[in-house]
N, C-alpha and C positions, 0 to 999 in steps of 0.2 A: 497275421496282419498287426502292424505296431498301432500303438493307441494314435499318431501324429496321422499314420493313414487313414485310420479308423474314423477318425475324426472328422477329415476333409474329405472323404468318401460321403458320410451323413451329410454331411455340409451341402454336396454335389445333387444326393439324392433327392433333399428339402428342398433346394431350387429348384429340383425337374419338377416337383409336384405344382410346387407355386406356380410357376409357368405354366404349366399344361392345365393348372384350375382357373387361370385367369384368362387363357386363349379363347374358349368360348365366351367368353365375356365381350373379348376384343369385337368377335367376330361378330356378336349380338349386336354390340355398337356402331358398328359399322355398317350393318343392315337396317336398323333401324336409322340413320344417318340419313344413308340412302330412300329410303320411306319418304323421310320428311322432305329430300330433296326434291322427288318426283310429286307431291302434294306443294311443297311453294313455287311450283314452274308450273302446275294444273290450275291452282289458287290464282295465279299471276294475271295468266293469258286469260283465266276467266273473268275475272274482276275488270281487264280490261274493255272487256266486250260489253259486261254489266254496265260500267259506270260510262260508256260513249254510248248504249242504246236502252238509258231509263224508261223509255216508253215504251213496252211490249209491244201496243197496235202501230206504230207509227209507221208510213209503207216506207219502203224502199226505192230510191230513184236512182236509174244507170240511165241507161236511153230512154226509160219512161216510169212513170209509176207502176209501183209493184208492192202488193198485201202481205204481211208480214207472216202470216200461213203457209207462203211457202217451202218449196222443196230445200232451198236455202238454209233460211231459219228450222227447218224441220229437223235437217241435220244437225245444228246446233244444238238444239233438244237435245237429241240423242246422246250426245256426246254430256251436256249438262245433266240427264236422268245417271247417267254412267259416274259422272264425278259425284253426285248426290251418295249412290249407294256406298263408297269408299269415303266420302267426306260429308257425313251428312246435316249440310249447313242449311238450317231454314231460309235463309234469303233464295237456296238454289231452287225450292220446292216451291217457294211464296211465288218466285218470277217465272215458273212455267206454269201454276196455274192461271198467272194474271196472264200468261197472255192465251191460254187455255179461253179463260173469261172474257177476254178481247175479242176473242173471233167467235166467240158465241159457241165452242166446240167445232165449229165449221170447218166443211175444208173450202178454199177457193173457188173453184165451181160447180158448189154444189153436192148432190147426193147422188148424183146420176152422171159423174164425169167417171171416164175411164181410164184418167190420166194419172200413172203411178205419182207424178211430183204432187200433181192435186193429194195424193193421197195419205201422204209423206208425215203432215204432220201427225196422223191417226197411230203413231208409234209412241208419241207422247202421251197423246191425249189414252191410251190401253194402259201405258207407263201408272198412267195420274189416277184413272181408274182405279188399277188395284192397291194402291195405297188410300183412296177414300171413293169409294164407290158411290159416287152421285152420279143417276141416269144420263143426267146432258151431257157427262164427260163421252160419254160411249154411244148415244144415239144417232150422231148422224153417219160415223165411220163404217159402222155397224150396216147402219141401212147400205149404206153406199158399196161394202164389200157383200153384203147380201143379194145387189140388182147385179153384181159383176159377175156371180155363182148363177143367178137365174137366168140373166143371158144366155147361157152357155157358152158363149164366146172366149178363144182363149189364146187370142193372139195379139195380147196388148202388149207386149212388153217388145216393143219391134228395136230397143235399144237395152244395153246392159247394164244402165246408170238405173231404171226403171225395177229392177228386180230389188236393188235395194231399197228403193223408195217403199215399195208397196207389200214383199214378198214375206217380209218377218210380222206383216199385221195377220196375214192368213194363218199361220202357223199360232201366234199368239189368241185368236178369236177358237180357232179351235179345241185348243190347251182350255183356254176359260171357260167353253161350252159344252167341251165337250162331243165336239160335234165332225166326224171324220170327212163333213163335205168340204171342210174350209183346205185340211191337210189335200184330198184330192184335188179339187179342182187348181189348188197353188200348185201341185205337181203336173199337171198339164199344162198351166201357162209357162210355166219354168222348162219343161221337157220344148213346149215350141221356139223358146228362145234358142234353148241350146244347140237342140237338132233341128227345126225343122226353117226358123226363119231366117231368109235371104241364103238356103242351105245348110243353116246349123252357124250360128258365130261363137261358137267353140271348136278350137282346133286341138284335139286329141294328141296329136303329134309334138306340138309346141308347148302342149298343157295350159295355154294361155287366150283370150275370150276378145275378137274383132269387136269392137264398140256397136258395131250396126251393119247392116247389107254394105254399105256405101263402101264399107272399107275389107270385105268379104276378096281373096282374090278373084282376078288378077289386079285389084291395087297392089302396089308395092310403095312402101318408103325410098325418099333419095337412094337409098345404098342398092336398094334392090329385095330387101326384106320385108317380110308383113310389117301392118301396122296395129301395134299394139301400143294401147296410151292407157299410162300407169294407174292413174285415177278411177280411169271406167274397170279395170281389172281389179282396183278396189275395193271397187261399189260392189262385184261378184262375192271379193272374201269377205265383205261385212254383213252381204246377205247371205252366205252359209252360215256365217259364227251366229249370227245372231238368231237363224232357225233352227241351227243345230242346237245352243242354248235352248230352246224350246220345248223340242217337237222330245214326247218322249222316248224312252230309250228301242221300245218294242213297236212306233210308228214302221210301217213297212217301205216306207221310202229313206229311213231315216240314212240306211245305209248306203243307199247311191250318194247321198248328199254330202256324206260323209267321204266318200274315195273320189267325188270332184273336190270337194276341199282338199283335200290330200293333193292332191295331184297339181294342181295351182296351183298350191306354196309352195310347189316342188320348181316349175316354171319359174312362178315370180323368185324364188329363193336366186334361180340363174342369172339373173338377171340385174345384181343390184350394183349398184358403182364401188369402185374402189373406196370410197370417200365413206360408205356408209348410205345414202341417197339413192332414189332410185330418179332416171328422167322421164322427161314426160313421152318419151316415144321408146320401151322397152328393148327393142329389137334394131333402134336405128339413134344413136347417141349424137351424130352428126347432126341431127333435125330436132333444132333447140337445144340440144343438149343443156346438162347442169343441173343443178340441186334444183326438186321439186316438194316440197312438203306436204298435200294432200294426199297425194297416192304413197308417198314414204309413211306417211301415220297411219295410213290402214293397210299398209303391208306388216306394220307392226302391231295393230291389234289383232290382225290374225293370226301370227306370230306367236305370240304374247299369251292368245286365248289356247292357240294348239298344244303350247307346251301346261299352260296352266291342267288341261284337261286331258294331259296323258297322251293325245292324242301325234303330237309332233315330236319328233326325237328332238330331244333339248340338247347332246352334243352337237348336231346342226344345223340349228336355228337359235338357240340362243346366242350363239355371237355375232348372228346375223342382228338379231333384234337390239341387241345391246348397242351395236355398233349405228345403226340405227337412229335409234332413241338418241342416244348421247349424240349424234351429228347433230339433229334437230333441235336437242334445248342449246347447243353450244353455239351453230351456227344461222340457226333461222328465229330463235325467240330470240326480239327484243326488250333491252332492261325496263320498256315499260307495259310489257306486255304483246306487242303486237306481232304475228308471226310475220316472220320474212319468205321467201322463193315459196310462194303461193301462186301456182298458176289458177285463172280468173277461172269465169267460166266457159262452155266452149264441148267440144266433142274428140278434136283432138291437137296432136302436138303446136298447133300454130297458133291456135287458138289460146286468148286470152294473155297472149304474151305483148311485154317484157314480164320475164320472172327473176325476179332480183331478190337481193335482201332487205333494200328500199320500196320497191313496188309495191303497189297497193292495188288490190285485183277487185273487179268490180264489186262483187259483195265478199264480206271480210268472216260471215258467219259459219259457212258449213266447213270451211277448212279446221278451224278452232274444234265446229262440233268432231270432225276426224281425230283432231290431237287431244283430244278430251276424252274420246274411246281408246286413243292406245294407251295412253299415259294410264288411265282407269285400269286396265287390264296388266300393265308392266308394274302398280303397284299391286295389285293381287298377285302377280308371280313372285315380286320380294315379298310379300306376306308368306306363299305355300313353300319358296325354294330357300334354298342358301345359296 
């Protein structure tokens, strides 16, 4: 080789090195980029919510007054305990104990209601607990899940929005106690949702969870299809991920609970629009059709958490989720926070509509708290993936 090759050979070599030392660098960049981007679209939508509802206690009015305890704001929490853990800004912690302290730890009606939304906020308040353990935070939930075990009774959950309200406190009371009657008896009431009420409103076949008896066949959608509405199938994968997170790994139910997760995201995966969106009637696009964001954000924090936990093949579901996510901050957050095609509240597809990007649904809180759990969980995926 002449020295003029020799030359321009080194030459060729020193550049490949250079390059290939600086591409992870790039790629570093670019990830973390990304981070910060999903933290100022979290930061955004929450700040918005913060600085139009300064008052913790202050109720709620659509058709009538309503305490700020509820299932509503409950999910809010959730989704605010979730941005906490990833951004952990003291204003976020200060404003759920205050309203923690607002409601006296209470839930709504009582120690003695059986009603999951009554029970909803008691996710927070277990939250708040184990970050600083004062008694009042945990005593009234506590008693109130303790009369719902001594009952016996285990057929409260006669709708599927209700499993998440209440299902992830039984698993967490147990984990903290120690105590395998909270795991049992939550797999009874969960076992009669699934199988046994109005026939079972899980359909094994479609992998996908009827809202309640009402909508059990032979209802069918305009088209001629079940009805399946996006939101309440939801509420299903926020209440596996968020017991599955729990319940330890050697719980003897853990594994059921684990191959219906599975299985549902296998359904919902079917089901999502071209656009990235899922609608609010899964099975029937003609009835309401269009972008819905509540049930799209908790189709991607299941998503999101499945792949985080090994749990979900990431070649197919992360480009579900991806595509997802980015629809959402692109097309339903607005630049000053508020999210867009939020359908209200309601049971199924007709309900709570118009859903627009303008529309403003009757309460603005638990949708936020949904995009607040996925977004939480799509940053912990860019923290563990590339």
């Amino acid at each position: 080789m002449s020295n003029k090759k020799r030359t321009t050979y080194s030459l060729l070599l020193l550049m490949t090195v250079i390059l290939s030392a600086c591409a992870p660098k790039k790629q570093l960049a670019s990830k973390q980029e990304e981070k910060q981007q999903v933290l100022e679209v979290l930061r955004r939508t929450n700040n918005y919510f913060m600085n139009k509802w300064p008052d913790t206690k202050k109720p709620i009015y659509t058709t009538r007054w309503r305490p700020s305890n509820i299932w509503t704001r409950g999910v809010y929490y959730e989704g605010l305990m979730a941005l906490y853990k990833v951004d952990p800004d003291k204003r976020y912690y200060d404003y759920a104990v205050d309203w923690g302290n607002n409601h006296a730890w209470g839930l709504r009606n009582g120690t003695e209601t059986r009603n999951g939304d009554d029970q909803n906020c008691g996710q927070t308040y277990l939250d708040l607990y184990e970050i600083d353990p004062q008694p009042e935070r945990i005593a009234d939930i506590k008693k109130n899940i303790d009369f719902i075990i001594a009952s016996g009774k285990v057929d409260d959950w006669t709708w599927i929005d209700a499993i998440q309200m209440a299902m992830p406190i039984y698993a967490k009371l147990g984990v903290m106690y120690d105590d395998e009657r909270y795991f049992d008896h939550m797999h009874k009431m969960y076992v009669h949702s699934r199988d046994v009420e109005g026939g079972g409103l899980y359909n094994r076949e479609d992998k996908l969870w009827w809202r309640d008896k009402d909508f059990v066949p032979p209802y069918t959608e305009p088209n001629g299809e079940d009805c399946y509405w996006s939101r309440g199938n939801g509420w299903v994968v926020a209440a596996l991920v968020r017991v599955l997170d729990l319940l330890p790994e050697d719980q003897q139910h853990r594994a059921e609970y684990l191959q219906d997760f599975k299985d549902l995201m296998e359904g919902v995966l079917a089901t999502q629009r071209e656009d990235g969106f899922w609608n609010v009637s899964m099975h029937d696009p003609t009835n309401f059709g269009g972008r819905e964001t509540s049930g799209t954000a908790l189709f991607v924090y299941g998503m999101a958490w499945g792949i985080n936990q090994g749990l979900l093949d990431e070649e197919t579901y992360r480009p579900a989720m991806e595509k997802a996510w980015k629809a959402m901050v692109n097309e339903a957050v607005h630049p000053s926070g508020f999210l867009g095609y939020l359908q209200g509240t309601g049971k199924e597809p007709k309900d709570g509509q118009p859903v627009s990007y303008a529309s403003v649904p009757d309460f603005e809180d638990y949708g936020l708290g949904c995009f607040l759990l996925a977004g939480a969980e799509v940053y912990r995926l860019l923290d563990n993936h590339k």
